[in-house]
Every structure is written in C-alpha cells, then in structure tokens.
C-alpha positions in Angstrom: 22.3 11.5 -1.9 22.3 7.9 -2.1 24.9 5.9 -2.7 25.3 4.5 -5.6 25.9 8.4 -6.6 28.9 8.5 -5.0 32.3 8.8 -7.1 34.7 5.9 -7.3 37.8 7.6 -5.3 40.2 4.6 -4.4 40.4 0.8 -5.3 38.9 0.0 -1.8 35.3 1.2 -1.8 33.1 -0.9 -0.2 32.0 -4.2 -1.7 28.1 -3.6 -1.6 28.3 0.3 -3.9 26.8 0.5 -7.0 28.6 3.1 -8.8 27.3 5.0 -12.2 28.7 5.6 -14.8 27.1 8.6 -16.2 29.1 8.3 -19.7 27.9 4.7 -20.3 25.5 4.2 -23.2 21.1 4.2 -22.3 20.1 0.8 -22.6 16.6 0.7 -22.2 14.8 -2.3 -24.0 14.3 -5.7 -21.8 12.3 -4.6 -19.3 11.7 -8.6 -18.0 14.3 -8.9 -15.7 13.0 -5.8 -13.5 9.1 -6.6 -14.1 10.6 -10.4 -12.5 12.3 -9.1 -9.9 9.4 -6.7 -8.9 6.7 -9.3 -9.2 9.0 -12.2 -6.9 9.2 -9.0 -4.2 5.7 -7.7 -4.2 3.4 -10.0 -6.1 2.9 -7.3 -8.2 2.9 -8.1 -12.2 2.9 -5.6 -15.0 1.9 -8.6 -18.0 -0.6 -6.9 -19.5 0.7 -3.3 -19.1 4.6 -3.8 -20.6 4.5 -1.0 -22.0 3.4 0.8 -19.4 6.3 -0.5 -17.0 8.7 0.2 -20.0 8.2 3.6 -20.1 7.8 4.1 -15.9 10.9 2.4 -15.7 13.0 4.2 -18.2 11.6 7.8 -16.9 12.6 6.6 -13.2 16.2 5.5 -14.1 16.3 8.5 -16.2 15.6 10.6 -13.6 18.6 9.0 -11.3 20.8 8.6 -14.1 20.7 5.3 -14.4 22.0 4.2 -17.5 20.0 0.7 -18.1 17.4 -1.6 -16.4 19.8 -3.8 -15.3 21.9 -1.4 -13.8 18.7 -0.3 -12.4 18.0 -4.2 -11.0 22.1 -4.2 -10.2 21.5 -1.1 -7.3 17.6 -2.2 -6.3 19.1 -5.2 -4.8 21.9 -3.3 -2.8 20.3 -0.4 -2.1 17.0 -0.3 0.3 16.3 3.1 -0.1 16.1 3.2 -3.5 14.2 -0.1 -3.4 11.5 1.3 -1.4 11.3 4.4 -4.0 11.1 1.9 -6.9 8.1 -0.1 -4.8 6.6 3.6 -4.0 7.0 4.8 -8.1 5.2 1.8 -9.4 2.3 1.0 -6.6 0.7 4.3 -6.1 -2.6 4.7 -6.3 -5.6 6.8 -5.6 -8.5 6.1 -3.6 -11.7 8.1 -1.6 -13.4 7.7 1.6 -16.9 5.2 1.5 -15.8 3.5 -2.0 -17.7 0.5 -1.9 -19.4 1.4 0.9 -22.1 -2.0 1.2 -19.4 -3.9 2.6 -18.2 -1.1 5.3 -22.1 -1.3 6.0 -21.8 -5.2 6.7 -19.0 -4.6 8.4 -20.1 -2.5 10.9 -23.3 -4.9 11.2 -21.0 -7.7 12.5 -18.8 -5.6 14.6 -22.1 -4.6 16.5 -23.5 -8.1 16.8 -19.8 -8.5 19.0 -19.9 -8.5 22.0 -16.2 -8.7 22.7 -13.8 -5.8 21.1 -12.5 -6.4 17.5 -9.3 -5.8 15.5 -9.6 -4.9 11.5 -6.7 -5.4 8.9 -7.1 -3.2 6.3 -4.7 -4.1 3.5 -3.8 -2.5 1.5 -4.5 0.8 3.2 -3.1 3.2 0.6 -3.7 6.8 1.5 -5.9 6.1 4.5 -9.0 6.3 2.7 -10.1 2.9 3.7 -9.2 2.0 7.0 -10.5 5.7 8.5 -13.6 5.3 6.5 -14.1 2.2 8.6 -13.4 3.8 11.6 -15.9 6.3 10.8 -18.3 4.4 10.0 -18.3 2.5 13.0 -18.1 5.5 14.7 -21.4 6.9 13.0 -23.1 3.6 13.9 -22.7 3.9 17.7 -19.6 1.5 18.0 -17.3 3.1 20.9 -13.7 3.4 19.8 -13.0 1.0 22.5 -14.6 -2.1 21.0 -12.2 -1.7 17.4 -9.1 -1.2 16.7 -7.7 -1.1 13.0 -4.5 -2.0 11.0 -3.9 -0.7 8.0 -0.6 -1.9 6.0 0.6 -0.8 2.9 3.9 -1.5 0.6 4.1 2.4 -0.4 5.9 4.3 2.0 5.0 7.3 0.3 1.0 6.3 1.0 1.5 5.2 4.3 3.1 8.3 5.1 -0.1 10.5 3.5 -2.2 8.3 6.0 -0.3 9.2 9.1 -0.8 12.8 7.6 -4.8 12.3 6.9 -5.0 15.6 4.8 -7.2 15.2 1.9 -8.8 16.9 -1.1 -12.3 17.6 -2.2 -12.2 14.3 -4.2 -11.1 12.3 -2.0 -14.1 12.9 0.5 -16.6 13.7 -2.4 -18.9 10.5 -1.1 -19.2 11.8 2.7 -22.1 13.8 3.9 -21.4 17.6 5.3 -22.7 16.2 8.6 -19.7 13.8 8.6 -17.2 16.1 7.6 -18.1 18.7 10.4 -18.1 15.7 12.7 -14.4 14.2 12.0 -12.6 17.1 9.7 -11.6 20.1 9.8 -11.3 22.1 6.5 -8.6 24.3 5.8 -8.5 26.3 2.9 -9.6 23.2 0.6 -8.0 20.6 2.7 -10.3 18.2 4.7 -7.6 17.3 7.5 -9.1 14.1 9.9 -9.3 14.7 13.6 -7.6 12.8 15.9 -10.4 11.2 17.2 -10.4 9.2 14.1 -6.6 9.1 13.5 -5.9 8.2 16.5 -7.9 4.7 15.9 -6.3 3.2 13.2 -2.4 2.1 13.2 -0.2 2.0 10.1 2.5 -0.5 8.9 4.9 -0.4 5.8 4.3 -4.4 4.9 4.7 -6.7 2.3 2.1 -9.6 2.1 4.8 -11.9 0.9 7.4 -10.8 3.0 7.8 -13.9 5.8 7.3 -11.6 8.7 4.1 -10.6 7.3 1.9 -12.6 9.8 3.5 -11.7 12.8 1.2 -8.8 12.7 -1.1 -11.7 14.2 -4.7 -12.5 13.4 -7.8 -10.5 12.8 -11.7 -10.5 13.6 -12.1 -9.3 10.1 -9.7 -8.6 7.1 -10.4 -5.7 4.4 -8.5 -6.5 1.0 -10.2 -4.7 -1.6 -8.3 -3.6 -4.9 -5.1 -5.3 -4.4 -5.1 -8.7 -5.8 -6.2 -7.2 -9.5 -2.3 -6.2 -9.7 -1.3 -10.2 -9.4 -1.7 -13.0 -11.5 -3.8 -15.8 -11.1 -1.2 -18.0 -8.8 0.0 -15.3 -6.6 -3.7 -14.1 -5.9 -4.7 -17.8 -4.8 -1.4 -17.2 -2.8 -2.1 -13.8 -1.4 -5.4 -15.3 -0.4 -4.1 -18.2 1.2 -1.7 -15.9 3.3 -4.7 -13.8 4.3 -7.2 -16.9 5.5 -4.3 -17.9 7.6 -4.4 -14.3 9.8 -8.5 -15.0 10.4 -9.2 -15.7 14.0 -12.6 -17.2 12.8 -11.8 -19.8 10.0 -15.6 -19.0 8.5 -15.1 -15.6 8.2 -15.2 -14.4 4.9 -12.6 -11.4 3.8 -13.9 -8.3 2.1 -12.5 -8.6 -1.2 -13.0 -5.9 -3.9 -15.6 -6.2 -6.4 -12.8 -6.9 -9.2 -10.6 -8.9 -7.3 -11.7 -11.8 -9.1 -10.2 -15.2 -8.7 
C-alpha cells in the first residue's frame, strides 16, 4: 500500500504523510496546477489535449481515492512511488519494430563506414521497439555486436520494464520479415519473445531528459529521438534539443529526429 493510505493513528505521524480523507468532497475541475507541475518535471505538456488530461486525471485519483487534483499534486510531490505511476499513467505509448525504418537504414550506413566501435542513445526507448530494431538491423547488415552498443532511456517505468522483458505481439513486429523473426525470436503461442543475442545488446535506463543528472549518461556517436519532442511545446523542444546536441561526441552529427518532431 502506499502511504498516503495509511490511517492517521496518533498526533505524531511523520511530517512527509499525506493522509486521505476518504469522506472529503470530489473536487475535480482545475486541472492547471497538475498539467504545470507535470510539464516543469517531464517537459511534457497536455495544452491542446485539456480535456484529455482532465479526464486521465480524475479516473487516476479516482482510482486511489484521491479526492481532488490538488490533493493529487499535494502526495506527487511527497510520494516517489506514486510519482513514477502518475509519469507511467500519462506517457505510455505504443510503438513497432522498423517504424521509420529510412533512418535505421542511414544509421546502420554510418555505423559501417566506422572504423572504431560506436555507442547509440536511443531516447525515448518506450517498449524496446526502437532501440532492438537498431540492434537488429545492424545485426542484419553485417555489424558485429562488438562494434555497437546501445542505450535506451525512457521516463516510464512501466515501458522500460516491457523492454527488459522483450515479449511482443503480432502488431508490434507486423513490419519484420519471417526471415528476421526466425533469426532473433522465438514465438510462443502468439508472443514473439527477442533472443538474447539481441537483448543482451542494448542497456535500459529509467531517465528524465530534464532531470540534471541526465548527461552523466555521457556522450554518444549517434543519438535516436524520434516521437518525443511532439509532447512539448515549442521552448522546451528547443530545450530538449539543446540538451541532446550537448551529449554528441561529433558536434556535426545530426540526431535522428522523428518525422513530426517539428521545430
């Protein structure tokens, strides 16, 4: 259970529990001060889908018992876990292996014009999707798994978690070739789970781009951000871009951006 669950049983709980009230009235209307909060901690912004974050929102704390949104923002600051299911609830997403596969092809073109071993941040890396169909793809073109190694970092736990796992459904492969799949899965019963020679070449992180500690995960030969910047706004994408030049080992290096990340 977590703890701001927990019943007020003496006047000397401790100063950081958030305690509910489960009689107190629903108060479930301003949704700014949350969609604020969320954006200064992930970059993310809900602008143009309010009503969309409204009604997330009020099924999440209603779920919890969580009377309001600004108790909601009240326990989201003290409490980590249920921080990290609020970032979780609101940033999941699906993907498939090869989406957008002309720039894995480039990719993989530069990576063999190296004659030195490479390192790859994928971010985000969602479900796995992206940063294993990089890996395979090098794979398929000849590269040994010595000369790459790849990072993928996500803010979902949840996602990250599903990547370690690498089991996915019929959708989520529907652009690889059967060739491929007998090469790197195994298929169980409708679930295409990734061998370890592919799993075993790609690291994942829980990260937040705007977290301060985000570049010590060091700098990169190439960088892979495709489909995240369409969830910020105009300032925080020019400063989500910044952040990610600064990791680039070779300052002329473009980054593979996602057709609609559009500055």
């Amino acid at each position: 259970m977590f703890s701001f669950f927990k019943k007020k049983e003496s006047n000397d709980k401790k100063e950081d529990e958030v305690i509910i009230d489960k009689t107190e009235v629903e108060d479930y209307k301003d949704v700014s001060p949350v969609a604020e909060y969320f954006k200064n901690e992930t970059g993310v912004t809900f602008d143009n889908q309010v009503s969309v974050l409204k009604n997330k929102l009020t099924t999440f704390c209603r779920m919890r018992y969580i009377p309001s949104f600004l108790k909601l923002l009240e326990i989201t600051k003290k409490d980590s876990q249920i921080k990290q299911e609020l970032i979780d609830y609101l940033t999941t997403n699906e993907t498939f292996f090869y989406r957008e596969f002309n720039q894995i092809a480039e990719l993989t073109e530069l990576v063999k014009q190296k004659s030195n071993s490479v390192n790859i941040l994928c971010a985000p890396s969602a479900t796995g999707e992206e940063p294993y169909s990089i890996a395979i793809a090098l794979l398929e073109a000849g590269v040994p798994s010595s000369r790459f190694s790849i990072t993928g970092i996500d803010i979902n736990a949840g996602a990250i978690q599903k990547a370690e796992i690498a089991q996915y459904r019929e959708r989520n492969i529907r652009n690889l070739s059967e060739d491929i799949l007998k090469r790197h899965f195994e298929n169980s019963e409708g679930n295409y789970i990734l061998k370890e020679h592919v799993k075993s070449l790609v690291t994942f992180k829980i990260a937040n781009l705007f977290d301060k500690s985000f570049t010590n995960l060091g700098k990169f030969d190439f960088i892979f951000s495709r489909n995240m910047l369409i969830y910020f706004n105009h300032d925080t994408k020019l400063e989500a871009k910044r952040i990610l030049e600064s990791m680039r080992k070779d300052e002329t290096q473009d980054i593979f951006f996602g057709h609609a990340d559009l500055f």
